[in-house]
C-alpha positions as CSV (number, residue, x, y, z in Angstrom):
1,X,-27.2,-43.8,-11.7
2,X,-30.2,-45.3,-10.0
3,X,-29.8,-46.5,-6.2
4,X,-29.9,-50.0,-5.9
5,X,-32.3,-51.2,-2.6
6,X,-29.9,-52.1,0.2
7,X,-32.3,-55.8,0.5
8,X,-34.5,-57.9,-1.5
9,X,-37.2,-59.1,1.2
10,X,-39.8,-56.6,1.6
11,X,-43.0,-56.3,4.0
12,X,-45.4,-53.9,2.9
13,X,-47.8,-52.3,5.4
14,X,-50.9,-50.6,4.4
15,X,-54.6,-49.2,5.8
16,X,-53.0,-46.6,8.5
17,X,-55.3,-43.7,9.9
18,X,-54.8,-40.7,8.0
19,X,-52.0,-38.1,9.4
20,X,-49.7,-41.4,10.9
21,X,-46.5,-40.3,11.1
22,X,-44.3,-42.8,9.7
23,X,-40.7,-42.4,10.7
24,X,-42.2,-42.5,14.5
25,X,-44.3,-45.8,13.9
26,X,-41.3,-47.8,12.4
27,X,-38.9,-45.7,15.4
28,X,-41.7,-47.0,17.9
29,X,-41.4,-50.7,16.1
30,X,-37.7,-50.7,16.4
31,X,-37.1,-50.8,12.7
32,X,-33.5,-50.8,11.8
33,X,-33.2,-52.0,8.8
34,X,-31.5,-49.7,6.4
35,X,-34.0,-48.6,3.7
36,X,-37.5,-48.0,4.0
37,X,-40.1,-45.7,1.5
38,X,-43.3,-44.3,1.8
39,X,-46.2,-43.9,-0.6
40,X,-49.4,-42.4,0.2
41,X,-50.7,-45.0,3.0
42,X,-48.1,-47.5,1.9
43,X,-44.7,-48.6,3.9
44,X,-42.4,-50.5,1.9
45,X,-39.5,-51.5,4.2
46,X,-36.6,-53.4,2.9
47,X,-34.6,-56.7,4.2
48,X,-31.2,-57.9,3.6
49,X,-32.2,-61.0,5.5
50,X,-35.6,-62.6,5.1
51,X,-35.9,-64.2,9.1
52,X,-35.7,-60.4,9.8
53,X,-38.3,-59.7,7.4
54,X,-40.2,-62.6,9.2
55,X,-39.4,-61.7,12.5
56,X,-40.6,-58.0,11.7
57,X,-43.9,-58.8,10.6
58,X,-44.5,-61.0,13.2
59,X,-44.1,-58.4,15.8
60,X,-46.5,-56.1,13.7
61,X,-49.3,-58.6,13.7
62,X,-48.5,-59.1,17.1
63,X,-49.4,-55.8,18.1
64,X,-51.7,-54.3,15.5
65,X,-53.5,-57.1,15.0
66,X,-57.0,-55.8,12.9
67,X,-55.3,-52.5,12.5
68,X,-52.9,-53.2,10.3
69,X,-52.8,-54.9,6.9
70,X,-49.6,-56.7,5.2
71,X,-47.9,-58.1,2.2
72,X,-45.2,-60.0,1.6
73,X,-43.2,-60.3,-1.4
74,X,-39.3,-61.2,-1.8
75,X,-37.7,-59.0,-5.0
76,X,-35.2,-60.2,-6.7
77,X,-32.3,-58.1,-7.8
78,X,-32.2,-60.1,-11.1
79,X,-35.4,-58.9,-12.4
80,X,-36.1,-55.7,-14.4
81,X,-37.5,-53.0,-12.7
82,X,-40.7,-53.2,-15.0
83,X,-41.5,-56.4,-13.5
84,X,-41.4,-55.6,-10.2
85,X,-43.2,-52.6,-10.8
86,X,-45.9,-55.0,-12.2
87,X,-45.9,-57.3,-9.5
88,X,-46.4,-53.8,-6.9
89,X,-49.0,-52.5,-9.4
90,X,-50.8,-56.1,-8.8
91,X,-50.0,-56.5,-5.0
92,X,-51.9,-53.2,-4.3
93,X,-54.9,-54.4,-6.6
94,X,-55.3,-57.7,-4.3
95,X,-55.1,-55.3,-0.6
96,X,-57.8,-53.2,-2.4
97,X,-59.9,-55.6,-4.2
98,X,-59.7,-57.5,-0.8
99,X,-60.9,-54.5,1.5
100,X,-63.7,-53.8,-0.7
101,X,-65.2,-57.3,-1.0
102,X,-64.9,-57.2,3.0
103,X,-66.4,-54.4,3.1
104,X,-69.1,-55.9,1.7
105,X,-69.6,-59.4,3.4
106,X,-72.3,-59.7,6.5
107,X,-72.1,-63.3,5.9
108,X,-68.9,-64.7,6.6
109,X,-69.4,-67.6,8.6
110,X,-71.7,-68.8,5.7
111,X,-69.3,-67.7,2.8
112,X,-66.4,-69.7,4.6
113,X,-68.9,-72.9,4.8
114,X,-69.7,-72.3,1.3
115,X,-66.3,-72.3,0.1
116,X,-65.2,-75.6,2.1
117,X,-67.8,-77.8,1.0
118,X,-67.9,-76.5,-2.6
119,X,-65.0,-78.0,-4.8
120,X,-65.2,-76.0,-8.2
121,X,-65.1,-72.0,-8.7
122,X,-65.2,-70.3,-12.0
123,X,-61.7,-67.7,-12.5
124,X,-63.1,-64.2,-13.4
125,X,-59.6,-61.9,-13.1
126,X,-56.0,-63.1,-12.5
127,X,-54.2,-61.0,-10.2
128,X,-50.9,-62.7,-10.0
129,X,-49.6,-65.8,-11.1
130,X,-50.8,-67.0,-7.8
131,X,-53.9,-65.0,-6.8
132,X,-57.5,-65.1,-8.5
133,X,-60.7,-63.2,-8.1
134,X,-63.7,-66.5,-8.8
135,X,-66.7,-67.3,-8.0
136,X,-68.4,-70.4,-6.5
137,X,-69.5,-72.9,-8.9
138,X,-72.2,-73.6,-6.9
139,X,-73.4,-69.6,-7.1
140,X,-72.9,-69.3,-11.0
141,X,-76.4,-70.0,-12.0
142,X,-77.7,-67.8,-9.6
143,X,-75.6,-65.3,-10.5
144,X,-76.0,-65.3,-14.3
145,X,-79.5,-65.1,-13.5
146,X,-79.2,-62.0,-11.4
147,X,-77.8,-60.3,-14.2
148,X,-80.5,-61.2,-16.6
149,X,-83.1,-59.6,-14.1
150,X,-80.8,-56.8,-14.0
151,X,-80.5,-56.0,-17.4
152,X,-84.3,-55.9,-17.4
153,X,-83.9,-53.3,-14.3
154,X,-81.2,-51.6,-16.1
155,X,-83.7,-51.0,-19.3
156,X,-86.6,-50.0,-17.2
157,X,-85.0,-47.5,-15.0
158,X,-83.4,-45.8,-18.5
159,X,-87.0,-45.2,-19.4
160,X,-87.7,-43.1,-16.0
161,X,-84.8,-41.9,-14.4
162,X,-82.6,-38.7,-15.9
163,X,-79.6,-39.0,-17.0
164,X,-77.2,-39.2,-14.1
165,X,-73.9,-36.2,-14.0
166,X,-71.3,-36.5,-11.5
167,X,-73.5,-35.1,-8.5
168,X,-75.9,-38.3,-8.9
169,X,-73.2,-40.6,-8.2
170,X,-71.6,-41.4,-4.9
171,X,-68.7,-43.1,-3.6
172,X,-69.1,-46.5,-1.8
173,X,-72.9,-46.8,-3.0
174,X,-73.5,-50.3,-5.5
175,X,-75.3,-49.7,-9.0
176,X,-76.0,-51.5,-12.3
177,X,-73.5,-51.0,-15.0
178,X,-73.9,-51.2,-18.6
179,X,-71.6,-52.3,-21.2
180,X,-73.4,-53.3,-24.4
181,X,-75.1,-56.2,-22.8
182,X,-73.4,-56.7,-20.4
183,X,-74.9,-55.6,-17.1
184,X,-73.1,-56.1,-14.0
185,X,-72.6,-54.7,-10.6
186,X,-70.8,-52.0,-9.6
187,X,-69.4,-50.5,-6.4
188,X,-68.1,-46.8,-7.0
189,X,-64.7,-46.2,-6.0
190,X,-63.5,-43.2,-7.9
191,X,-65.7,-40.4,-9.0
192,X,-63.5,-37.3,-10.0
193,X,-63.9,-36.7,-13.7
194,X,-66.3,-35.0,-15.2
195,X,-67.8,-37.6,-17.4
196,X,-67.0,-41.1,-15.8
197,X,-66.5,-43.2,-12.5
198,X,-64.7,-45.9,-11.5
199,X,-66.3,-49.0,-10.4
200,X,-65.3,-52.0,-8.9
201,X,-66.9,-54.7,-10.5
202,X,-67.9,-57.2,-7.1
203,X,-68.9,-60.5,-9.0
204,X,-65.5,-60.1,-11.0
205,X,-62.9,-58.2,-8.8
206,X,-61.4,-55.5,-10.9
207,X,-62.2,-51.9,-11.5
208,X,-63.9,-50.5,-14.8
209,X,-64.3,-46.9,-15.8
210,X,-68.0,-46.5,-16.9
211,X,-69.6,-43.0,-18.2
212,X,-72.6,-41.5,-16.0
213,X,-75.3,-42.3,-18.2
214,X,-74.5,-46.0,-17.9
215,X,-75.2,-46.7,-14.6
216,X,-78.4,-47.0,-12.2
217,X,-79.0,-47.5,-8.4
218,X,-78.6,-50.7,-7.8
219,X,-82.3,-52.0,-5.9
220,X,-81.6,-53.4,-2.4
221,X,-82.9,-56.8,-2.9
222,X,-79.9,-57.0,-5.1
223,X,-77.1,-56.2,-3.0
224,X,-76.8,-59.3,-0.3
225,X,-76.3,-62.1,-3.7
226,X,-73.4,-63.7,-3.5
227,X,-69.7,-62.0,-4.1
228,X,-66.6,-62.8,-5.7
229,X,-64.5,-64.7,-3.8
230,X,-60.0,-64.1,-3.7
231,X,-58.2,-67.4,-3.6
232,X,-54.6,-67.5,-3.4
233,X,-52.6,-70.8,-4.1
234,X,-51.3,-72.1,-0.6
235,X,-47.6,-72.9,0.4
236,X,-45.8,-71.9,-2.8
237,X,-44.0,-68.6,-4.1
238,X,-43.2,-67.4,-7.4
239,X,-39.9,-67.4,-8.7
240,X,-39.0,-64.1,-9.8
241,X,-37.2,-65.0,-12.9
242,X,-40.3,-66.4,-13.8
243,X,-42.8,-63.7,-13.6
244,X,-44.5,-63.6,-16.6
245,X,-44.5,-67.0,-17.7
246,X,-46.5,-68.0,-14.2
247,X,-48.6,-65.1,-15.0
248,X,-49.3,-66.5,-18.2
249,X,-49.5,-69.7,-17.2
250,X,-52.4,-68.9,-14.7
251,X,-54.2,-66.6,-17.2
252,X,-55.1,-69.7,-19.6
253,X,-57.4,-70.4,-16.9
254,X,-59.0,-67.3,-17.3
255,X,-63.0,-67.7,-17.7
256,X,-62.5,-71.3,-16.7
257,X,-63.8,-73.2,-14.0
258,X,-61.1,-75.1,-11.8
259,X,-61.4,-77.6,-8.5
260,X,-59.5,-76.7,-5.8
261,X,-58.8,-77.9,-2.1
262,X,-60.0,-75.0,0.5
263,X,-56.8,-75.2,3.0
264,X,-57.4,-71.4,5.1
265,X,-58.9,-68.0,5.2
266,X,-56.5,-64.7,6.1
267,X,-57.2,-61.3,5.9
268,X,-60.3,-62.1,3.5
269,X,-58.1,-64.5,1.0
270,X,-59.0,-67.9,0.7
271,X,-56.1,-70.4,0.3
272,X,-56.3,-72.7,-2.1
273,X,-54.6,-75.9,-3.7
274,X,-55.7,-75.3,-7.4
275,X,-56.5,-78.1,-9.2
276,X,-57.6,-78.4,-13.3
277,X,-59.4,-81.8,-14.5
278,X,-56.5,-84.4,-13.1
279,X,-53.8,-82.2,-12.8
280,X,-52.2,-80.4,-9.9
281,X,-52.0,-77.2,-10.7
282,X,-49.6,-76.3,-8.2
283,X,-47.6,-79.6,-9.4
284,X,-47.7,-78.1,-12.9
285,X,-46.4,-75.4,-12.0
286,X,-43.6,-76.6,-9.7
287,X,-42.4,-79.3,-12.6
288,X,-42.5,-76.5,-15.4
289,X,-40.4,-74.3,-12.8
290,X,-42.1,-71.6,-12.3
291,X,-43.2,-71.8,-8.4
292,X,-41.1,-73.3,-5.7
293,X,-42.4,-74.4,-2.1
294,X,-42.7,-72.2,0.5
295,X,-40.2,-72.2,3.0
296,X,-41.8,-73.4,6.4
297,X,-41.0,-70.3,8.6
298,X,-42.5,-67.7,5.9
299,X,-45.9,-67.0,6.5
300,X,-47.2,-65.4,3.4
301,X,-50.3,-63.3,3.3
């Protein structure tokens, strides 16, 4: 019989130096609530209570403020454990896709300008039913026209350069990638099998798996454009019952370009009040009953 968690609030902490040992961080924290697990650089720590949930993160971002990252999420006893395996697989996809977009960014007094007087981005990957990977309307143009000049790169590089094996390619270094025509770019993230890599796609925000002889160096005049962007919907949570009907609620918007209301920046996500042609999106989603608002005390990442 599988053990049921002893709470349903959880605060995940990530982006530790390697070799932390754990049970001595969350003895040095005063931790005592009464279930915690570890996964590679990942603390999940169960709450019975969420103001101790609240209470505990506070005192972590207190402390290891820039050291630390964290997300919260309440589970929900009620839902199947393939749900909230989803909503974990997901969670981890925003830290990362996060981390490696501000990895990226030397501009990020201009980016947050950007994004506050702009009013419209275009959705390129749905994380969650509340979080998005876009970009700028305002960059779109330039953009598209990037990757035209890049598929013209792309071809002429083919003509001259070898074809690349696993030695030619290196981790954190940007290229072109090629997928029929589409021609995009790439920062490698993975690159342990003996035909392909892993890329993370940084106008789009998700990974792709591409095979050696598909990608080039990127050229350096390339690699300052313009990013995608995470925005988050501000000041409302999910309701768990509800997973996959917010999800799919906020994939029809997939592709599509939205308004929204810039409220805040945090840990690289930009929070958002989504809004499609007249319609509210958070209203939408609030009257169909799939979000609820935020209580006032939780300060979700």
């Amino acid at each position: 019989m599988e053990m049921k968690k002893p709470g349903r609030f959880i605060a995940q902490i990530t982006n530790f130096p390697p070799h932390t040992n754990f049970s001595s961080y969350l003895n040095e924290i005063k931790f005592n609530e009464p279930s915690f697990f570890v996964q590679d650089q990942l603390i999940t720590c169960y709450f019975i209570r969420e103001e101790n949930r609240n209470a505990f993160v506070n005192k972590i971002k207190g402390r290891y403020i820039g050291k630390t990252i964290l997300t919260l999420r309440s589970l929900n006893p009620n839902v199947n454990e393939e749900e909230n395996n989803k909503a974990k697989v997901e969670n981890n996809e925003i830290i990362n896709s996060s981390l490696l977009l501000k990895s990226l960014s030397t501009d990020d007094g201009i980016i947050l300008q950007e994004v506050s007087h702009e009013s419209f981005a275009k959705i390129t990957h749905v994380y969650d039913p509340l979080t998005f990977a876009c970009q700028l309307k305002c960059q779109i143009i330039k953009l598209n026209y990037m990757e035209t000049q890049l598929a013209d790169i792309y071809k002429e590089l083919k003509k001259s350069v070898p074809a690349k094996s696993q030695s030619d390619i290196q981790n954190n270094e940007l290229y072109i990638c090629a997928d029929h025509n589409d021609y995009q770019r790439g920062l490698c993230i993975q690159n342990n099998h003996p035909d392909m890599c892993t890329m993370f796609l940084i106008d789009y925000g998700y990974e792709k798996c591409y095979h050696f002889d598909k990608v080039v160096p990127l050229p350096s005049q390339f690699k300052s454009n313009p990013k995608c962007l995470i925005f988050k919907l501000d000041k409302v949570i999910v309701k768990p019952e509800k997973y996959k009907e917010a999800l799919a609620f906020m994939q029809k918007y997939l592709r599509k370009i939205i308004g929204y209301q810039f409220r805040r920046r945090q840990d690289g996500i930009y929070y958002v009040i989504g809004i499609d042609g007249i319609y509210n999106i958070h209203v939408q989603m609030i009257n169909d009953d799939l979000l609820t608002f935020a209580p006032r005390l939780n300060n979700p990442l």
